[in-house]
CHARMM internal coordinates of N, CA and C (Angstrom, degrees):
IC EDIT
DIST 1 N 1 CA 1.4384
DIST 1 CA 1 C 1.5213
ANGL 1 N 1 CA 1 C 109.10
DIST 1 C 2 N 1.1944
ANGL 1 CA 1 C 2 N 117.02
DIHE 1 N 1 CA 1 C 2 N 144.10
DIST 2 N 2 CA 1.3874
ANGL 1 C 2 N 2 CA 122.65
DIHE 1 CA 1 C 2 N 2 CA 175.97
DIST 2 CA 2 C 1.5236
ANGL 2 N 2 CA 2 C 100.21
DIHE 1 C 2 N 2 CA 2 C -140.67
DIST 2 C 3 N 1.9307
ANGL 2 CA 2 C 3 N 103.86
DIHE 2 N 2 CA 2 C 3 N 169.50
DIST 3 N 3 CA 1.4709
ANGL 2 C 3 N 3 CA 135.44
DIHE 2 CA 2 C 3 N 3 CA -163.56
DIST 3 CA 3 C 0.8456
ANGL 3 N 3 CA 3 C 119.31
DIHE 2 C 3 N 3 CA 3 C -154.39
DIST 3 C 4 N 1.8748
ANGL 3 CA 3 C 4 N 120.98
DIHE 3 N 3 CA 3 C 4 N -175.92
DIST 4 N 4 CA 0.9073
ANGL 3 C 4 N 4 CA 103.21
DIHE 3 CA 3 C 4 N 4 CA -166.17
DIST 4 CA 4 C 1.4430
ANGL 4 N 4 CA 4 C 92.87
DIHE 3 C 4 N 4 CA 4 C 176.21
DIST 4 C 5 N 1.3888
ANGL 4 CA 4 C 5 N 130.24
DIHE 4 N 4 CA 4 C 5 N 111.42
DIST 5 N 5 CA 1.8300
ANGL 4 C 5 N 5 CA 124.92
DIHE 4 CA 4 C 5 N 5 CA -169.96
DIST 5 CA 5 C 1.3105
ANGL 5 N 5 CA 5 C 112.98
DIHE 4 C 5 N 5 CA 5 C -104.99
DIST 5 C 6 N 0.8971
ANGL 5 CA 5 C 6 N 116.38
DIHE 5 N 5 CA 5 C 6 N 157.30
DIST 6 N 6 CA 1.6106
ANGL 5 C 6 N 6 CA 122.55
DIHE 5 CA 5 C 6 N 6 CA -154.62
DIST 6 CA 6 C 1.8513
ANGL 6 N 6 CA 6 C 97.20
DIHE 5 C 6 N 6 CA 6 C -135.06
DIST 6 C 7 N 1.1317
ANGL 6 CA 6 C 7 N 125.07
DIHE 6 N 6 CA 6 C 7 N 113.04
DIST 7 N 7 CA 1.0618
ANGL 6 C 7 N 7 CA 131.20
DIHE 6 CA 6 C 7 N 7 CA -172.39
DIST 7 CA 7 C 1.7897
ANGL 7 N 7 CA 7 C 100.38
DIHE 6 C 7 N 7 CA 7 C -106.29
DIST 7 C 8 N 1.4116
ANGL 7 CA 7 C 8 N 106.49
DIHE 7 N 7 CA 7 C 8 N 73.85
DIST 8 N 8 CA 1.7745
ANGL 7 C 8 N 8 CA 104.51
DIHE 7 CA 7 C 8 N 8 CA 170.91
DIST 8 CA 8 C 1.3462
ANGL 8 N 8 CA 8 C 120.40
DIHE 7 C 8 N 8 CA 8 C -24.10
DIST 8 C 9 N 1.5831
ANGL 8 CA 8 C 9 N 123.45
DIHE 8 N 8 CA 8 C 9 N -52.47
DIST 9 N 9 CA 1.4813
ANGL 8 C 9 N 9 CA 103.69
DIHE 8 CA 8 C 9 N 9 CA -164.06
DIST 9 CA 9 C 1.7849
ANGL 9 N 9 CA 9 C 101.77
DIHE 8 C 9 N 9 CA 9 C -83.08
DIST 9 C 10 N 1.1486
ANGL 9 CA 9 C 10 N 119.14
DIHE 9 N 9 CA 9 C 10 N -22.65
DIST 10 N 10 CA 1.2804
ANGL 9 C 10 N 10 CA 105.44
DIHE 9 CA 9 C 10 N 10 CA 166.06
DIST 10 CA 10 C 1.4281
ANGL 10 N 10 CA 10 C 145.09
DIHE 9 C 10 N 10 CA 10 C -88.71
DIST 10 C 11 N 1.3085
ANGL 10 CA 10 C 11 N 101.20
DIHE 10 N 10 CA 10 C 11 N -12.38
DIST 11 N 11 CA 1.4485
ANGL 10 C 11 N 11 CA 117.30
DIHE 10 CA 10 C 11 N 11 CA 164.94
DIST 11 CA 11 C 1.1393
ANGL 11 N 11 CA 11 C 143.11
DIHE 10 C 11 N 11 CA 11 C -116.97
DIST 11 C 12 N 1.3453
ANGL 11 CA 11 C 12 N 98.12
DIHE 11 N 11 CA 11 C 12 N 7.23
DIST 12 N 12 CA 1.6948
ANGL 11 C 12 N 12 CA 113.29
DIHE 11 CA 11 C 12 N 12 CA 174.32
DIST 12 CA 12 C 0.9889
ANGL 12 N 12 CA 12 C 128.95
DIHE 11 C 12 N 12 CA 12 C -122.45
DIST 12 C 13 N 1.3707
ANGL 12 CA 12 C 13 N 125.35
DIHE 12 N 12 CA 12 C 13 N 132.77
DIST 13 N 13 CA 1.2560
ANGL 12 C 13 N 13 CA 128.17
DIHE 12 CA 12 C 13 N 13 CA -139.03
DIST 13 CA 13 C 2.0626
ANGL 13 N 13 CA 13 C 105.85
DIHE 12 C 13 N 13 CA 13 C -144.58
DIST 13 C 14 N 1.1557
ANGL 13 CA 13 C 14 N 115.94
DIHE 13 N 13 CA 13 C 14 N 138.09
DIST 14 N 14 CA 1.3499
ANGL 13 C 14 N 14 CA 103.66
DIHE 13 CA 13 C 14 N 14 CA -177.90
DIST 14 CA 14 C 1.9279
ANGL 14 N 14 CA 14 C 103.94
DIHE 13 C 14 N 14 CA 14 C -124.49
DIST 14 C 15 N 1.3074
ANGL 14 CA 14 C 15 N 107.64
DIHE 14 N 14 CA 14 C 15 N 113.99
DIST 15 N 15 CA 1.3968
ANGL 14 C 15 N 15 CA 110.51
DIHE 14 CA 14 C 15 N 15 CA 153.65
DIST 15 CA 15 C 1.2825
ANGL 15 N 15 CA 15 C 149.79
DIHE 14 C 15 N 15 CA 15 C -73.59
DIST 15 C 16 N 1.2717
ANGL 15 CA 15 C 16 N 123.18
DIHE 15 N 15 CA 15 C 16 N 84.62
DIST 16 N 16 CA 1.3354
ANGL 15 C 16 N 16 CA 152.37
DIHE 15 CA 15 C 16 N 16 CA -172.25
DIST 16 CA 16 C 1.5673
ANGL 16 N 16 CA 16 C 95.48
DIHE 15 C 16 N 16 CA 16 C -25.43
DIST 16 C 17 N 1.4441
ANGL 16 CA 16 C 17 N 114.02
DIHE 16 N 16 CA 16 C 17 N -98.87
DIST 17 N 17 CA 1.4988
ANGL 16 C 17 N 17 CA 110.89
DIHE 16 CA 16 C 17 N 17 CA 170.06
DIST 17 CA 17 C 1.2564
ANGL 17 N 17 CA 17 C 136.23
DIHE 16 C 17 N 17 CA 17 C 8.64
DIST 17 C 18 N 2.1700
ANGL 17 CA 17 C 18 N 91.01
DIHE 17 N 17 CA 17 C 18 N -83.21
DIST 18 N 18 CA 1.4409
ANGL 17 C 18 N 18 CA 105.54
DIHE 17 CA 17 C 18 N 18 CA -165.92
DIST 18 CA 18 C 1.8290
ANGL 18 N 18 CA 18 C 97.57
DIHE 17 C 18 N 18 CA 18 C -75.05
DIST 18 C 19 N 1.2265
ANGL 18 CA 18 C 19 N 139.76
DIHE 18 N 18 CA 18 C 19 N 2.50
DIST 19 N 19 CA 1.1699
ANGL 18 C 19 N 19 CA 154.81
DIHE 18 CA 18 C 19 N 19 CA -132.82
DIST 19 CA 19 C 1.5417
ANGL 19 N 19 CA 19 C 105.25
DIHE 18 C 19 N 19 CA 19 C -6.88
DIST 19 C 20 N 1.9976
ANGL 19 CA 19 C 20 N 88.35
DIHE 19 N 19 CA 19 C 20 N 92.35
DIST 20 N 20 CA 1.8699
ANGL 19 C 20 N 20 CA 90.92
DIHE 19 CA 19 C 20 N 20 CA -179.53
DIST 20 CA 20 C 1.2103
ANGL 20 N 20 CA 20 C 104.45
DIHE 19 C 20 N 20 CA 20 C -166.23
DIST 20 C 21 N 1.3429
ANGL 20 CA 20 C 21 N 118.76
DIHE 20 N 20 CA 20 C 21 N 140.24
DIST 21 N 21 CA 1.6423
ANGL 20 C 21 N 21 CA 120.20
DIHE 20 CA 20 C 21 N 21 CA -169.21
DIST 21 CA 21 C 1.6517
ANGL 21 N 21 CA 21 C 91.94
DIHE 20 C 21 N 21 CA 21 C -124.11
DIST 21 C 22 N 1.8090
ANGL 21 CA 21 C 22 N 77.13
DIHE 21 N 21 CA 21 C 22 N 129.96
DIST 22 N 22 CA 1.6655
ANGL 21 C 22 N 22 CA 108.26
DIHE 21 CA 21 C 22 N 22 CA -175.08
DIST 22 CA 22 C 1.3392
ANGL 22 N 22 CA 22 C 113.38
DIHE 21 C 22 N 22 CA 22 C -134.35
DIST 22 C 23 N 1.5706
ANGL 22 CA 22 C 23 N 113.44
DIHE 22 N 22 CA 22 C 23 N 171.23
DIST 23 N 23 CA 2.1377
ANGL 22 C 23 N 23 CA 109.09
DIHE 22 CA 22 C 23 N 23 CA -151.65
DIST 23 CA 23 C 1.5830
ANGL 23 N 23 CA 23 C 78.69
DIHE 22 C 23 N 23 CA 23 C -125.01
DIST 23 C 24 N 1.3502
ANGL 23 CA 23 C 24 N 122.18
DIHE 23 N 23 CA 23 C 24 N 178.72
DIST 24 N 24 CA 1.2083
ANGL 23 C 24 N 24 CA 123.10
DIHE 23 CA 23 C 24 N 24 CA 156.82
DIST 24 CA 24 C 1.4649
ANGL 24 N 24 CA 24 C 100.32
DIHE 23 C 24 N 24 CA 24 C -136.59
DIST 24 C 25 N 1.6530
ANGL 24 CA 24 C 25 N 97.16
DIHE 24 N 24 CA 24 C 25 N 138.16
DIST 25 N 25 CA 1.4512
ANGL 24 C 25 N 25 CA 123.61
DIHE 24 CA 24 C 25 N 25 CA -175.61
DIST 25 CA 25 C 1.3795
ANGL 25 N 25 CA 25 C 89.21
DIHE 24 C 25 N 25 CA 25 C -109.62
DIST 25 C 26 N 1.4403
ANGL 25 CA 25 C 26 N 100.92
DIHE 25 N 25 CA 25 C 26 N 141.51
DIST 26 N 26 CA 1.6215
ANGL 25 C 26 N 26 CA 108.61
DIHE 25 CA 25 C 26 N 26 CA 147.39
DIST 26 CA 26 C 1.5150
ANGL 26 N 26 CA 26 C 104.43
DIHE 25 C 26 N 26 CA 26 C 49.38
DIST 26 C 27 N 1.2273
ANGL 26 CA 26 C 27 N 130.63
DIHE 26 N 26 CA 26 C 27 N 34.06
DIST 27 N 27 CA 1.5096
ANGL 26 C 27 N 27 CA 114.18
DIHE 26 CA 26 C 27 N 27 CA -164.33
DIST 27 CA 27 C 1.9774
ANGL 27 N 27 CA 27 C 130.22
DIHE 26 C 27 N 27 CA 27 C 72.85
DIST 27 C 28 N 1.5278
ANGL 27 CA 27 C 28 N 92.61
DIHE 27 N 27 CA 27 C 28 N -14.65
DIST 28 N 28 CA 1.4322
ANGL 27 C 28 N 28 CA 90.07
DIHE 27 CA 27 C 28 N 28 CA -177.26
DIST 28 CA 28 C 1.6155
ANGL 28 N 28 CA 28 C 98.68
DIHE 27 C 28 N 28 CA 28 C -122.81
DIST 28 C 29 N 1.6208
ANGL 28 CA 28 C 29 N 87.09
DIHE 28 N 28 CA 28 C 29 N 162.48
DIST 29 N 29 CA 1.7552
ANGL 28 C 29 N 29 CA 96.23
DIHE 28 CA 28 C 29 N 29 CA -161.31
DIST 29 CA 29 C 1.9103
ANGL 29 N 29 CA 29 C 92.68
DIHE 28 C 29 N 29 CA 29 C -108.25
DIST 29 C 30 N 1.7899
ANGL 29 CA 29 C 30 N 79.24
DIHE 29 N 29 CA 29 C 30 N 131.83
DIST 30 N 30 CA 1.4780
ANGL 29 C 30 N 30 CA 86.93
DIHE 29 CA 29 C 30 N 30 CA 170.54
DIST 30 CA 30 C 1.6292
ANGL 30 N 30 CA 30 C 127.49
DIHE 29 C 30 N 30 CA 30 C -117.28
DIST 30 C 31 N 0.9735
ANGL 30 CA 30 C 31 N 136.13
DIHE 30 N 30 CA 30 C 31 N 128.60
DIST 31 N 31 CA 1.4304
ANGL 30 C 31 N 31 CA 141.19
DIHE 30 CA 30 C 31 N 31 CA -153.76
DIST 31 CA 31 C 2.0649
ANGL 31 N 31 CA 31 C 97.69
DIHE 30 C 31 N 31 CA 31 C -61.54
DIST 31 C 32 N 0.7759
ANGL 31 CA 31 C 32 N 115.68
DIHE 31 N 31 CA 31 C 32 N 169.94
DIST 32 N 32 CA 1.6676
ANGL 31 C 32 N 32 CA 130.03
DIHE 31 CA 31 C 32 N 32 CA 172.96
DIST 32 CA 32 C 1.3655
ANGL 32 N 32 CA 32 C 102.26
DIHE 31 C 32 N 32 CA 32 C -145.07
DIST 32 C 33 N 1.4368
ANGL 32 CA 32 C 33 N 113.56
DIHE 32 N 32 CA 32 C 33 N 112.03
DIST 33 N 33 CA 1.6015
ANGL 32 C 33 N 33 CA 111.41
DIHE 32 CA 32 C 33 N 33 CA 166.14
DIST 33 CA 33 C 1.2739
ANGL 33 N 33 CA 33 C 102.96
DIHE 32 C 33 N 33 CA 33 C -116.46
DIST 33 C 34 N 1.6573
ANGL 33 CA 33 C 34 N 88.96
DIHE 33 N 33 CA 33 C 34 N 169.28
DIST 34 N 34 CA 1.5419
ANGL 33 C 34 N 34 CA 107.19
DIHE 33 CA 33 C 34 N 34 CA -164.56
DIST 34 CA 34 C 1.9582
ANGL 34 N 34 CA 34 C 105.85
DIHE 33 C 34 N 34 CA 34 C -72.72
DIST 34 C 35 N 1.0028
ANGL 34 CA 34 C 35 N 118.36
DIHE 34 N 34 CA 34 C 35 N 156.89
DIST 35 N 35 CA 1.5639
ANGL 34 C 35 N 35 CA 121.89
DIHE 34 CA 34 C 35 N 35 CA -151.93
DIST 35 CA 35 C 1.7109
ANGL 35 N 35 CA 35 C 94.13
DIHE 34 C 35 N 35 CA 35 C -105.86
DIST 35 C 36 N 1.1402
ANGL 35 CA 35 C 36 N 127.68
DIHE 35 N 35 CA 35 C 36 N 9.33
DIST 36 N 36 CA 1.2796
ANGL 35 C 36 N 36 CA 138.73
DIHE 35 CA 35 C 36 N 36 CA -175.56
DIST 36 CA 36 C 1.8791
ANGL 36 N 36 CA 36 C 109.18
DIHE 35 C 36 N 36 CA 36 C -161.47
DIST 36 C 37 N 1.2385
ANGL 36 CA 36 C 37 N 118.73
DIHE 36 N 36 CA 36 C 37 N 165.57
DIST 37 N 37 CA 1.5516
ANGL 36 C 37 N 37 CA 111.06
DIHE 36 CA 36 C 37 N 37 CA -166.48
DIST 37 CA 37 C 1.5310
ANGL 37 N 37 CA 37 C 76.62
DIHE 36 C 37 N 37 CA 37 C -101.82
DIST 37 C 38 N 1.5571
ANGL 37 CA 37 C 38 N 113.40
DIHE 37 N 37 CA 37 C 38 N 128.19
DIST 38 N 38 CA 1.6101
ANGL 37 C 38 N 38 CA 112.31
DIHE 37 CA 37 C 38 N 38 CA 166.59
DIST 38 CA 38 C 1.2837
ANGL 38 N 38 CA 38 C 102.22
DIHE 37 C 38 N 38 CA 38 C 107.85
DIST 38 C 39 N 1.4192
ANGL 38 CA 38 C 39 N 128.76
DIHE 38 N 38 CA 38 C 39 N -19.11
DIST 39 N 39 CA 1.5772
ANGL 38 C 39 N 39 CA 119.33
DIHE 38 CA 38 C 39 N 39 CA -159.01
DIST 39 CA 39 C 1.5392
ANGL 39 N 39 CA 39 C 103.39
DIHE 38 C 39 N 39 CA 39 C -100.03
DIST 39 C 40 N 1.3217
ANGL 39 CA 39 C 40 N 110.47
DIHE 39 N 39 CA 39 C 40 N 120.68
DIST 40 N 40 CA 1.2749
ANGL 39 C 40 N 40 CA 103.75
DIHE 39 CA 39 C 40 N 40 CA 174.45
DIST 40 CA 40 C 1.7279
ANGL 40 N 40 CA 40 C 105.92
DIHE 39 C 40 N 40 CA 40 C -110.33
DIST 40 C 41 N 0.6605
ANGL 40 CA 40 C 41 N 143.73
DIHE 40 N 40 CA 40 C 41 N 49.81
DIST 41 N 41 CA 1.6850
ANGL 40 C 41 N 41 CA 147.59
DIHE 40 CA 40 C 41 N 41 CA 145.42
DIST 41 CA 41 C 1.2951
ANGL 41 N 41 CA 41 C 104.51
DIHE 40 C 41 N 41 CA 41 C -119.42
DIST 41 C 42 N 1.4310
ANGL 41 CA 41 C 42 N 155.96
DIHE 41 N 41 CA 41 C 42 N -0.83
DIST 42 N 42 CA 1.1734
ANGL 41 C 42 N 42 CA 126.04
DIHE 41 CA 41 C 42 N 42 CA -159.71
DIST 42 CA 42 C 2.0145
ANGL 42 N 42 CA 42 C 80.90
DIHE 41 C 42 N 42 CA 42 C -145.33
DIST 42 C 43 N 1.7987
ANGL 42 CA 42 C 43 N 90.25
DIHE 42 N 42 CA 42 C 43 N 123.00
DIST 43 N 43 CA 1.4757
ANGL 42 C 43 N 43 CA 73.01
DIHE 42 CA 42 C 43 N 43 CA -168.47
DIST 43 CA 43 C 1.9565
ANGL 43 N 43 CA 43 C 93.45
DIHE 42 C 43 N 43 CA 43 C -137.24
DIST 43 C 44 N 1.3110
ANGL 43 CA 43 C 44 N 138.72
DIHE 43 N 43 CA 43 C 44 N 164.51
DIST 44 N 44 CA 1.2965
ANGL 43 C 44 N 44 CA 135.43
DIHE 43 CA 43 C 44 N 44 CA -160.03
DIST 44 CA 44 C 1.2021
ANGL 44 N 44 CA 44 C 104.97
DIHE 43 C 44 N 44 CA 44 C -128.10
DIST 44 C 45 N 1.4549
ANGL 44 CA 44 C 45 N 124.31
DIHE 44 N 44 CA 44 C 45 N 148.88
DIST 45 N 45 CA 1.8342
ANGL 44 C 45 N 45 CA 118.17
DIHE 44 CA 44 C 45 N 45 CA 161.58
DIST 45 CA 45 C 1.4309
ANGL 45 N 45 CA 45 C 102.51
DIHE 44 C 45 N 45 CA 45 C -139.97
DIST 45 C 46 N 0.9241
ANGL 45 CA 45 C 46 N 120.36
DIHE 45 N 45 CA 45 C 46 N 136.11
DIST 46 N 46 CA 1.5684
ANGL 45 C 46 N 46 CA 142.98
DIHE 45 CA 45 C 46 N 46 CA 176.51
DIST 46 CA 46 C 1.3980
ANGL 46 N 46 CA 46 C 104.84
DIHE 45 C 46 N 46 CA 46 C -101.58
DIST 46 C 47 N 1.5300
ANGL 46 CA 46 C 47 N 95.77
DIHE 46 N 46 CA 46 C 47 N 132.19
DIST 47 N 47 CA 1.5622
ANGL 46 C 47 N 47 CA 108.63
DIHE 46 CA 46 C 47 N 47 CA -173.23
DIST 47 CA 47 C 1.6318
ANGL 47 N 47 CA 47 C 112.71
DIHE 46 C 47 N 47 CA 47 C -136.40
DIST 47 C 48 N 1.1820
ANGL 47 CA 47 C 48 N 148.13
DIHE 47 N 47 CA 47 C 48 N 127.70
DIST 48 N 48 CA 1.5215
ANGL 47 C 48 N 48 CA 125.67
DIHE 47 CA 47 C 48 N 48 CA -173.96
DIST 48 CA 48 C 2.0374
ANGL 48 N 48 CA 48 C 88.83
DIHE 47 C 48 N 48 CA 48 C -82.20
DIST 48 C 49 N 1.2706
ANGL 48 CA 48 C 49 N 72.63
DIHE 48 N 48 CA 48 C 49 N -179.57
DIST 49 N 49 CA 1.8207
ANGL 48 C 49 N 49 CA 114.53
DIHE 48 CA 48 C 49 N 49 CA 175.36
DIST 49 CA 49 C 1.4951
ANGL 49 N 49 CA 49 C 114.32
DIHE 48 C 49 N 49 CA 49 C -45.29
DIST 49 C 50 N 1.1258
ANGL 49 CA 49 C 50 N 91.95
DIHE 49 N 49 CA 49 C 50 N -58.77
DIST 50 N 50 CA 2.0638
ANGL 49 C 50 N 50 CA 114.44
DIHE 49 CA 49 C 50 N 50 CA 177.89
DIST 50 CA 50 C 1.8258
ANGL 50 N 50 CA 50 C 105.09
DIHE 49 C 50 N 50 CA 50 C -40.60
DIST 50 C 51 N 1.4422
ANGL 50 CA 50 C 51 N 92.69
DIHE 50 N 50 CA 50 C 51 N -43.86
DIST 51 N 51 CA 1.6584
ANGL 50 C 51 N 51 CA 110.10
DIHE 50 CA 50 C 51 N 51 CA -161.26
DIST 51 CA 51 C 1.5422
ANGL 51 N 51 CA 51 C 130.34
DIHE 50 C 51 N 51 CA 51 C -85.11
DIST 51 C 52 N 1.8457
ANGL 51 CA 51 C 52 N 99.58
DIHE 51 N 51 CA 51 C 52 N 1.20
DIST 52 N 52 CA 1.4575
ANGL 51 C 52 N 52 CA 114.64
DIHE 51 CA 51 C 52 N 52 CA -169.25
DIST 52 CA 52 C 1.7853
ANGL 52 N 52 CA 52 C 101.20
DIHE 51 C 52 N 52 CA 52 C -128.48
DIST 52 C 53 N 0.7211
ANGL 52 CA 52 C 53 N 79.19
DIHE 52 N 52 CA 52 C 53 N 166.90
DIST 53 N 53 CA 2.0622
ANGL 52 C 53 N 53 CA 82.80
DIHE 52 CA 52 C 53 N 53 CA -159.02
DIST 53 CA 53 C 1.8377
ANGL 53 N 53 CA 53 C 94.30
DIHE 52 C 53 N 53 CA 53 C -110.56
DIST 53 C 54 N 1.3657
ANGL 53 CA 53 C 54 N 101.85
DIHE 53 N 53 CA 53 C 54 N 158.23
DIST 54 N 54 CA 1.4092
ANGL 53 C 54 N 54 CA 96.10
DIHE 53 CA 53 C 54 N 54 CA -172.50
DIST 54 CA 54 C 1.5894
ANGL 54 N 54 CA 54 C 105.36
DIHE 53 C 54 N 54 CA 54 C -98.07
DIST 54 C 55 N 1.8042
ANGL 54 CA 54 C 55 N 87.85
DIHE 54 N 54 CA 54 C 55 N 161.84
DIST 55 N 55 CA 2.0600
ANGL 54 C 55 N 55 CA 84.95
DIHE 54 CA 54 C 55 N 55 CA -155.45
DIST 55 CA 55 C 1.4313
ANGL 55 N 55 CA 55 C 116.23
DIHE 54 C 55 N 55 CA 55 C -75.85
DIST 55 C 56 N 1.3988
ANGL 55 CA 55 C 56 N 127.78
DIHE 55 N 55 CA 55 C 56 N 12.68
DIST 56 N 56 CA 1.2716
ANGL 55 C 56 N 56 CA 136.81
DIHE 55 CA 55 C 56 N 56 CA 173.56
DIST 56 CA 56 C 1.4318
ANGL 56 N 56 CA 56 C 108.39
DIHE 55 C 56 N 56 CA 56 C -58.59
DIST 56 C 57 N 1.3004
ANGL 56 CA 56 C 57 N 131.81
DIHE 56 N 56 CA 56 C 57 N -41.59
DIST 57 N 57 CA 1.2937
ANGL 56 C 57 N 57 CA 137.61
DIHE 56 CA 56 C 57 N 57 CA -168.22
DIST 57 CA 57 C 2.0110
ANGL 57 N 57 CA 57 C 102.00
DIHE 56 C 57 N 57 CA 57 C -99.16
DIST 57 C 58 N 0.5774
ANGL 57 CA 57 C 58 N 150.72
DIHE 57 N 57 CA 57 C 58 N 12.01
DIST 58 N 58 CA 1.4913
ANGL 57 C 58 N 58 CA 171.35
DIHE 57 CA 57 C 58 N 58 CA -162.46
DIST 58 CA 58 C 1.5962
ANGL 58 N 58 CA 58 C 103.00
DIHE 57 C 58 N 58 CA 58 C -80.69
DIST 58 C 59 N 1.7490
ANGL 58 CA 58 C 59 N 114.72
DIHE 58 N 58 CA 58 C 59 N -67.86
DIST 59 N 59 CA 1.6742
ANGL 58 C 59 N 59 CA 106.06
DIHE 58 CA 58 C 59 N 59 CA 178.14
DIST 59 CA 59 C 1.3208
ANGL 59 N 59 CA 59 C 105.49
DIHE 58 C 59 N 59 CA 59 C -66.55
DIST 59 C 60 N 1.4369
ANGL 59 CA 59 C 60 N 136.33
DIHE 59 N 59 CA 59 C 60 N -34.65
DIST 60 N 60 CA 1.5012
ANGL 59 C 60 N 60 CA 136.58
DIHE 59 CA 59 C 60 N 60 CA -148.44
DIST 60 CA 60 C 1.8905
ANGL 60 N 60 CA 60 C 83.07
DIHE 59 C 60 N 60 CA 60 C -80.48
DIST 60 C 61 N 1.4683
ANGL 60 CA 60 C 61 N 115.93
DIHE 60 N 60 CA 60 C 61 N -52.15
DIST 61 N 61 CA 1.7363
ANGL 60 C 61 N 61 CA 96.77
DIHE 60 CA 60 C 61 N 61 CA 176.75
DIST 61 CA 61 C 1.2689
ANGL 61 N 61 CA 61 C 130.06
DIHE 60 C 61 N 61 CA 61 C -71.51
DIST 61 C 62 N 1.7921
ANGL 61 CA 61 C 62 N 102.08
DIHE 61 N 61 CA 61 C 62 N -19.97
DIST 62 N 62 CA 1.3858
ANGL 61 C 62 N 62 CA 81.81
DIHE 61 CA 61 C 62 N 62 CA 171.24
DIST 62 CA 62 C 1.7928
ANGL 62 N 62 CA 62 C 128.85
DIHE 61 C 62 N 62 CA 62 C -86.30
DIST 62 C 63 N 1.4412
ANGL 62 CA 62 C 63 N 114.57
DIHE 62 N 62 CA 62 C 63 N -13.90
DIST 63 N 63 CA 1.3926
ANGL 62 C 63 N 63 CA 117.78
DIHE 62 CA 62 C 63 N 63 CA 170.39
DIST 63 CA 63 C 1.7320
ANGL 63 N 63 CA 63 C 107.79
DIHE 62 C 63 N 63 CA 63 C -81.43
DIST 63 C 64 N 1.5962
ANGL 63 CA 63 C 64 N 109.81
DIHE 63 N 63 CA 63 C 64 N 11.00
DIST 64 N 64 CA 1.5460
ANGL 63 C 64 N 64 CA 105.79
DIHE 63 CA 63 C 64 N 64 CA 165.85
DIST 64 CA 64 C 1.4541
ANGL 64 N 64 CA 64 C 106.11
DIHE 63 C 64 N 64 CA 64 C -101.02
DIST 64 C 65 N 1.1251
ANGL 64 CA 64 C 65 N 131.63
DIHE 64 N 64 CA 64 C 65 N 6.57
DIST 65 N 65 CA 1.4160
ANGL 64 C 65 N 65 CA 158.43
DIHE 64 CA 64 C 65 N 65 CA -174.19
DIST 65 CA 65 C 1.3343
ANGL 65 N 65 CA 65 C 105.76
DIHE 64 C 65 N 65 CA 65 C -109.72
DIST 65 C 66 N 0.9859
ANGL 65 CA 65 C 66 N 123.76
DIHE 65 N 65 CA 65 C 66 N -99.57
DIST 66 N 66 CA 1.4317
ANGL 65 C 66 N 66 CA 121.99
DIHE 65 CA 65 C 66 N 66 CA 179.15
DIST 66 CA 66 C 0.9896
ANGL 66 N 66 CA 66 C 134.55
DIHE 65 C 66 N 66 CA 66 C -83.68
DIST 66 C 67 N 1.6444
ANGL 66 CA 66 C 67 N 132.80
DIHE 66 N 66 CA 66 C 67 N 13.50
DIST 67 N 67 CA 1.0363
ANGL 66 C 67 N 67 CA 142.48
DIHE 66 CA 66 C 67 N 67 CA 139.88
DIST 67 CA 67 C 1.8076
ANGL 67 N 67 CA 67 C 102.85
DIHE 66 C 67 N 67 CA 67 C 109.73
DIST 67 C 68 N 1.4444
ANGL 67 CA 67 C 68 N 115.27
DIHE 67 N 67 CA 67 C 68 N 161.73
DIST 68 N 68 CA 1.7430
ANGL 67 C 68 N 68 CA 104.85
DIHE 67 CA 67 C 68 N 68 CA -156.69
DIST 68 CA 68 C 1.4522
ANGL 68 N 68 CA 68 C 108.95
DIHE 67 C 68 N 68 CA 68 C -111.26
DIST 68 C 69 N 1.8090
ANGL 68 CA 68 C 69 N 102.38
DIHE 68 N 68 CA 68 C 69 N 54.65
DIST 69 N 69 CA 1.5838
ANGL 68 C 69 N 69 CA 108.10
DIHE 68 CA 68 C 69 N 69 CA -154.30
DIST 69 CA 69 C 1.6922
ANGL 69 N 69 CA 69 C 93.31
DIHE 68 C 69 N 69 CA 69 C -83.12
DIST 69 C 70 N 1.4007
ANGL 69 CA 69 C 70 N 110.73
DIHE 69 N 69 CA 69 C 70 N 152.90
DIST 70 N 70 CA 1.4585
ANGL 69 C 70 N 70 CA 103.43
DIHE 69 CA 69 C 70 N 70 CA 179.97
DIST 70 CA 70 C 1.7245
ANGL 70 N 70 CA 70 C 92.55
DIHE 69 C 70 N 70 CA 70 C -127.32
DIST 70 C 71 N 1.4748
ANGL 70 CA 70 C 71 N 100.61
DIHE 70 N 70 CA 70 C 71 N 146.87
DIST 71 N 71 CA 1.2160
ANGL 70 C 71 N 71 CA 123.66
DIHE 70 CA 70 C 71 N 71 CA -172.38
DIST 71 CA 71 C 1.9076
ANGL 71 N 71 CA 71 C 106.98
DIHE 70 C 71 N 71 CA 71 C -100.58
DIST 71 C 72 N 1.2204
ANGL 71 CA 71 C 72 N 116.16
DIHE 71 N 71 CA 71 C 72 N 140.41
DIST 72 N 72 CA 1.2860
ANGL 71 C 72 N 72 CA 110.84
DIHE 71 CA 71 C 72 N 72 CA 176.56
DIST 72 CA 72 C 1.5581
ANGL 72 N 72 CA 72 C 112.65
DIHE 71 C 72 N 72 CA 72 C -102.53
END
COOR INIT
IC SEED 1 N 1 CA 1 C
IC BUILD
């Protein structure tokens, strides 16, 4: 299994112009289209294999994210 986290305020970005909201991977910007013709809430990103990290490392980022608070 592989992943892949998407940090909105840092990687997402909306172009006024081209009117199109895109993420940046790896340095490169990837388009997000709408997942239906017309739908603007439901939106998709395609990523290959190369570009998603394997899910072994997944809890260790996400408690580097939200921190490694333990609940009793």
């Amino acid at each position: 299994m592989l992943y892949y986290i998407i940090d909105k305020k840092q990687d997402h970005s909306y172009k006024h112009k081209e009117r199109k909201d895109t993420i940046r991977i790896h340095g490169k910007e990837k388009q997000l289209v709408a997942m239906n013709p017309g739908n603007q809430a439901n939106y998709k990103l395609t990523l290959s294999l190369k570009e998603l990290k394997p899910i072994v490392g997944f809890t260790e980022e996400l408690k580097k994210l939200f921190g490694d608070s333990k609940h009793d």
